[in-house]
C-alpha positions as CSV (number, residue, x, y, z in Angstrom):
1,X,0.0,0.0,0.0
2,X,1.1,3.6,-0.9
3,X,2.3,5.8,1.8
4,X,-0.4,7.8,2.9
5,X,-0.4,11.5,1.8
6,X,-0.2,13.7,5.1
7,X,-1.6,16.8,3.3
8,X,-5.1,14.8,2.7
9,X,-7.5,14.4,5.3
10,X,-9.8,12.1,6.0
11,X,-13.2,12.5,5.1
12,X,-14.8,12.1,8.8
13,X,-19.0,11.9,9.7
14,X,-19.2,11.2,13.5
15,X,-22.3,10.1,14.7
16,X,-22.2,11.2,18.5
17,X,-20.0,13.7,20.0
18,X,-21.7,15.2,23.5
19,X,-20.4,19.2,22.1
20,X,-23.0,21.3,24.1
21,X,-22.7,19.0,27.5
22,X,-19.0,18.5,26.7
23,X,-19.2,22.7,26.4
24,X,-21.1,23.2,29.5
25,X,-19.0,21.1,31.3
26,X,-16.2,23.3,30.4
27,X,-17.5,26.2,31.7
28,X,-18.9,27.6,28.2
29,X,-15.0,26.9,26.7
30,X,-15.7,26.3,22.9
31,X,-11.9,27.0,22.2
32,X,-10.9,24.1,24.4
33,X,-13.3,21.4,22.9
34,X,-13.2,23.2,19.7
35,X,-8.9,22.3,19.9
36,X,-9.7,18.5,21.2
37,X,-11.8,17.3,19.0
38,X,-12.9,19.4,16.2
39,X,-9.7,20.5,14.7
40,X,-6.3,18.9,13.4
41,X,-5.9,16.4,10.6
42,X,-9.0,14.1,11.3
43,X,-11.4,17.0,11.6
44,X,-14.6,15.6,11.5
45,X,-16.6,17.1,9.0
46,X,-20.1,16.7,10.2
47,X,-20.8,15.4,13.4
48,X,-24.3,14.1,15.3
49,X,-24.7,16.7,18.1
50,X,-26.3,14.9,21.4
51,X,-28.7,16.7,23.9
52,X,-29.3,14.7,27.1
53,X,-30.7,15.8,30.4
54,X,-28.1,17.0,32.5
55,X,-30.2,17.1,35.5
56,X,-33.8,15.8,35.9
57,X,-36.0,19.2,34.9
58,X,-33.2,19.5,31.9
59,X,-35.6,20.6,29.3
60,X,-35.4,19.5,25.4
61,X,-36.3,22.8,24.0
62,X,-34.3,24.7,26.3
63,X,-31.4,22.6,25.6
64,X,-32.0,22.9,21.5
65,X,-32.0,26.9,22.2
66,X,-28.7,26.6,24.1
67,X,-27.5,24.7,21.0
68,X,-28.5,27.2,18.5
69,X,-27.1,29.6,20.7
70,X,-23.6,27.9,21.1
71,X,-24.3,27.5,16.7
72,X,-24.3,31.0,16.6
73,X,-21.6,31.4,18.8
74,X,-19.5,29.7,17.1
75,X,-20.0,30.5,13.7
76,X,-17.3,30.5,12.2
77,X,-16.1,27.1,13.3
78,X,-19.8,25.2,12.7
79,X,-22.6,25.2,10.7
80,X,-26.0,23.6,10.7
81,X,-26.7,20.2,8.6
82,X,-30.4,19.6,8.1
83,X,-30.5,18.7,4.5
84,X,-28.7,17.2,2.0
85,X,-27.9,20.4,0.5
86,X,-26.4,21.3,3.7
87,X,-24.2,18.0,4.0
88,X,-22.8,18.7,0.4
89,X,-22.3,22.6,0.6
90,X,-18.5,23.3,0.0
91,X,-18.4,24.8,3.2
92,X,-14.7,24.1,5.7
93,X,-16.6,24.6,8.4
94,X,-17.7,21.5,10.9
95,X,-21.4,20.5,10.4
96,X,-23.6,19.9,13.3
97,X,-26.7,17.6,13.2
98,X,-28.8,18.2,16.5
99,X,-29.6,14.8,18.4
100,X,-31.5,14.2,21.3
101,X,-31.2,11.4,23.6
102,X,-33.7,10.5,26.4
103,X,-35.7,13.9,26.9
104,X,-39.1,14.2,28.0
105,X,-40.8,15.7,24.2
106,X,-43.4,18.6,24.2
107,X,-45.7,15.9,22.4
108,X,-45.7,12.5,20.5
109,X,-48.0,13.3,17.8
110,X,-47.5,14.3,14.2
111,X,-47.5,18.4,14.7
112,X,-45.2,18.1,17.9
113,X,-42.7,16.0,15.8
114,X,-43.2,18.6,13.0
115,X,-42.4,21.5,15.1
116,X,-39.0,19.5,17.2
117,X,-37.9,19.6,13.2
118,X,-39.0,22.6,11.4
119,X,-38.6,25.1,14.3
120,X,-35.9,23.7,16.5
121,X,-34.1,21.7,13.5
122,X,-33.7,18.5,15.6
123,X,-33.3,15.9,13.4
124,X,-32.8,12.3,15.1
125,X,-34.0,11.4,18.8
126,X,-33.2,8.5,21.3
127,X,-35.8,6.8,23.3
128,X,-33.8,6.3,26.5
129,X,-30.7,7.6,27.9
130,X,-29.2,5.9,30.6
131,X,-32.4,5.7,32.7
132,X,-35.5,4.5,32.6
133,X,-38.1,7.0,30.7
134,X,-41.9,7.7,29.7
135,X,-41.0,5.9,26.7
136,X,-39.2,2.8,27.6
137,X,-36.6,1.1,29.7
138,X,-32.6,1.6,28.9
139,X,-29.7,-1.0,28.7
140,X,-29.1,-1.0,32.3
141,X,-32.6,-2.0,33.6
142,X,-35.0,-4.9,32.9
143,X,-33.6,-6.0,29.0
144,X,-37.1,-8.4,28.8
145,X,-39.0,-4.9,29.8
146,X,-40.6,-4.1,26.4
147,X,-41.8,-0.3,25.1
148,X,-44.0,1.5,27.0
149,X,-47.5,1.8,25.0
150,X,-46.6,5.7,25.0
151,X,-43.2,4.7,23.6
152,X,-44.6,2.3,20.7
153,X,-47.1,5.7,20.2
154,X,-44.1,7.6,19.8
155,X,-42.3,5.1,17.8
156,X,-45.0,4.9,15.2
157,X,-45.5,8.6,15.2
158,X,-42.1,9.0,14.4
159,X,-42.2,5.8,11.5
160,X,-44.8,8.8,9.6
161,X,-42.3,11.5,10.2
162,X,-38.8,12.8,8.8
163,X,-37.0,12.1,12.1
164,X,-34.3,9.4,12.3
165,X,-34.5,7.1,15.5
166,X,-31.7,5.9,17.1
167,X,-31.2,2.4,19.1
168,X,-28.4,3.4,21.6
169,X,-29.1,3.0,25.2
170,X,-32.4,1.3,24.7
171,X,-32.8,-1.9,26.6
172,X,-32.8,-5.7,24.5
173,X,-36.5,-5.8,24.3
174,X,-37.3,-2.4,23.3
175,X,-34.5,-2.7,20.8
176,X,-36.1,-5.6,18.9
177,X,-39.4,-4.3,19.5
178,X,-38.6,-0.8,17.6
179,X,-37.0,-2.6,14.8
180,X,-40.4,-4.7,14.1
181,X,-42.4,-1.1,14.7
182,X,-40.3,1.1,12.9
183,X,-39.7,0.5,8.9
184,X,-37.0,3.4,8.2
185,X,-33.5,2.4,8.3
186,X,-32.2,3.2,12.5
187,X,-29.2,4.1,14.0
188,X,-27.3,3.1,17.0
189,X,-25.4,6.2,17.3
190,X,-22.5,5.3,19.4
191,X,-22.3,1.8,20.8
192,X,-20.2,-1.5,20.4
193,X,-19.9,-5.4,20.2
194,X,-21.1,-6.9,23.8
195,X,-19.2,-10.4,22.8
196,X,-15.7,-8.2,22.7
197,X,-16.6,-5.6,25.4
198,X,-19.2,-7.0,28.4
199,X,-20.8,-4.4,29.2
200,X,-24.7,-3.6,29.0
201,X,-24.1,-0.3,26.5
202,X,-22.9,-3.0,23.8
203,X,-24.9,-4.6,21.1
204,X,-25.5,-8.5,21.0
205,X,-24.1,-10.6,18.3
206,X,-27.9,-11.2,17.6
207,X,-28.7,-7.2,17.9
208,X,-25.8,-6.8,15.3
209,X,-27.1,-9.2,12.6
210,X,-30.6,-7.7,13.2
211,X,-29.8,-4.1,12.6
212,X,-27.9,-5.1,9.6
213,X,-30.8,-7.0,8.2
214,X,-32.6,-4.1,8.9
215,X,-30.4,-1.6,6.9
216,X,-29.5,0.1,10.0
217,X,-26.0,1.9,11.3
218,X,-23.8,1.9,14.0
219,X,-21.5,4.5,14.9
220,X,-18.2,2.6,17.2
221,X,-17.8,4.2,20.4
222,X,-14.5,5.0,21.5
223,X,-15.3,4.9,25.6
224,X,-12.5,3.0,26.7
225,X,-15.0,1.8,29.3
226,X,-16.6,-0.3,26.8
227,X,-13.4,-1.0,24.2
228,X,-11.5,-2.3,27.5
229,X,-8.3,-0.4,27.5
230,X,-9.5,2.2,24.3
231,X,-7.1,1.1,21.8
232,X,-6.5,1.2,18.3
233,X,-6.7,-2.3,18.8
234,X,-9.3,-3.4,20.4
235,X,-10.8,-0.7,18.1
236,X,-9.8,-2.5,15.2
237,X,-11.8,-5.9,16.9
238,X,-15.1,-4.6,17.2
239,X,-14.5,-3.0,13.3
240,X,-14.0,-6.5,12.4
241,X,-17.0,-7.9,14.3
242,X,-19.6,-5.5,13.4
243,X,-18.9,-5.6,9.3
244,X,-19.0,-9.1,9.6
245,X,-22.4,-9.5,11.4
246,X,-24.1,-6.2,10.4
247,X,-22.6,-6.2,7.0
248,X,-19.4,-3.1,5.8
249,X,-22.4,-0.5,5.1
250,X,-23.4,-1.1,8.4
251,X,-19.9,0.4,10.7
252,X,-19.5,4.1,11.4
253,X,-18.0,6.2,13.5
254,X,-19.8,7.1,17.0
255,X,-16.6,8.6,18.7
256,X,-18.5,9.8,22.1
257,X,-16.5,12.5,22.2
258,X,-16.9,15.1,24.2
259,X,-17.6,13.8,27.4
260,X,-17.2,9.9,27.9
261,X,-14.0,9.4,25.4
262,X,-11.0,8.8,26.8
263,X,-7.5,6.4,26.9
264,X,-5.6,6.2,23.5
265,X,-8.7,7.0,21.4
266,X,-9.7,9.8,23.5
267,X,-9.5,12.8,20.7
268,X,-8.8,13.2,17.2
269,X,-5.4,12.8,16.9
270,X,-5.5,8.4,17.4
271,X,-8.5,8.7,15.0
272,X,-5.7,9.2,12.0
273,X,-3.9,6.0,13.4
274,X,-7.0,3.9,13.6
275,X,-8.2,4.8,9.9
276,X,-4.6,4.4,9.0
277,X,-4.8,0.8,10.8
278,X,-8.3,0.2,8.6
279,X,-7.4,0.4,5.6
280,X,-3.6,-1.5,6.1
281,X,-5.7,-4.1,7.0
282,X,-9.0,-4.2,5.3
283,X,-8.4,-1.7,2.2
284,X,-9.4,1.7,1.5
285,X,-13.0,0.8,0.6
286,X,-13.6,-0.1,4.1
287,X,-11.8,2.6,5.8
288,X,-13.5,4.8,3.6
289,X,-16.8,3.5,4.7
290,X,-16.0,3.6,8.5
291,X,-15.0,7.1,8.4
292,X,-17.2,8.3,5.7
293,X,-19.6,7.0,3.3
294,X,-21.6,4.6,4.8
295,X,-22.8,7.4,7.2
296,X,-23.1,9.8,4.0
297,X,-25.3,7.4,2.4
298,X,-27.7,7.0,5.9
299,X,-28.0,10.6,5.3
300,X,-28.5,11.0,1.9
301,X,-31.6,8.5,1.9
302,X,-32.7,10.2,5.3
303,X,-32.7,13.8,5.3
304,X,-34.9,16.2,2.5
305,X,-32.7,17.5,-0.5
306,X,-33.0,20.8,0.9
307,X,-35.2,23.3,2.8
């Protein structure tokens, strides 16, 4: 293989970096998570946003204003992705994708989905987050627990509407539940292979061939909590395990960043190594897939052309 040219970067679509929390955390520091993770030579060039409660009267909409606000901000480092327009604009700024993950919503029906999207630009949602909610039960409670009937409301509500659902942090039952409901392609935003890394966050060998059957995604978490130690690795293991179960189209990037993501794949400077490691081992196609186009393509077939 031909010596990789340091001039070109990566192409990079992460789905799940925790940028407004990871902000907030930082007491309102952009420049410091902007310099982590957002710059250098595997700059990520759009990137799935995630909004989770931070306390237990955290409230979606206020959290989607403090993320338009943090948008505006920082303008000239990111921009908002919404369409497809958006994703392809020749624009060197980072794109943002707003995601929410285990929030209370205004409403379940059609018109309260409608206005989470057209006036608040959200664009995917989680049912769960790391708790149990009005919804349905998360990886670390019951895993036999099954959807709430509010949650398979929501879940069909959201089967009519442009919104893209994502798996992660719901519970075994729910999981397999949602994927009979819900016809659309999903996505498990950030997550990894339970057989490599026990740990309830992970997917099953079973979950993995059922999301791929199901044209679904998965974006690899880089929680070294989950990974083990967080190494290229061990990285490189759950790669391997996911495009063989779930199929190549199926693996992503899901980096976590922001907050969790830490050991030797804790910012942006391994992520060059690891893609480096990809395609040594498994080609450029794939590598290019992991970091890139299989997440494009979710997108493409997901999101409107434009406004």
């Amino acid at each position: 293989m031909a010596d990789r040219d340091p001039s070109r970067k990566p192409r990079i679509i992460d789905l799940h970096q925790d940028m407004l929390s990871g902000v907030q955390r930082l007491a309102g520091d952009f420049p410091v998570y902007g310099s982590t993770y957002l710059e250098g030579p595997s700059r990520a060039q759009v990137i799935w946003s995630s909004l989770y409660p931070l306390t237990e009267d955290s409230s979606l909409l206020d959290q989607l204003d403090a993320h338009a606000g943090l948008l505006e901000t920082c303008s000239s480092s990111l921009r908002l992705v919404t369409t497809v327009a958006d994703l392809d604009a020749d624009d060197p700024r980072t794109g943002v994708l707003p995601h929410s993950e285990g929030f209370h919503l205004p409403g379940i029906g059609p018109d309260s989905l409608d206005t989470l999207w057209s006036q608040h630009s959200l664009r995917s949602l989680g049912l769960t987050w790391n708790y149990e909610t009005d919804y349905g039960y998360s990886c670390y409670d019951d895993k036999t627990a099954p959807l709430k009937p509010v949650g398979r409301k929501l879940v069909r509500s959201l089967a009519q509407s442009p919104l893209m659902l994502d798996l992660a942090h719901l519970n075994e039952a729910g999981y397999y539940e949602t994927l009979e409901l819900f016809e659309p392609p999903l996505l498990v935003t950030h997550s990894f292979c339970r057989a490599i890394g026990d740990h309830p966050r992970g997917l099953t060998d079973d979950q993995l061939l059922a999301l791929g059957q199901h044209g679904g995604l998965i974006g690899l978490a880089f929680d070294p909590d989950f990974l083990g130690s967080g190494s290229v690795n061990e990285a490189l293991q759950h790669i391997d395990r996911i495009a063989s179960l779930a199929g190549e189209s199926a693996v992503s990037i899901g980096s976590d960043w922001g907050v969790a993501a830490m050991g030797e794949l804790g910012d942006h400077t391994a992520l060059v190594r690891l893609l480096e490691a990809v395609e040594s081992i498994y080609g450029a196609d794939l590598a290019e897939k992991f970091a890139f186009a299989n997440a494009y393509d979710f997108l493409c077939a997901q999101l409107p052309a434009a406004e």
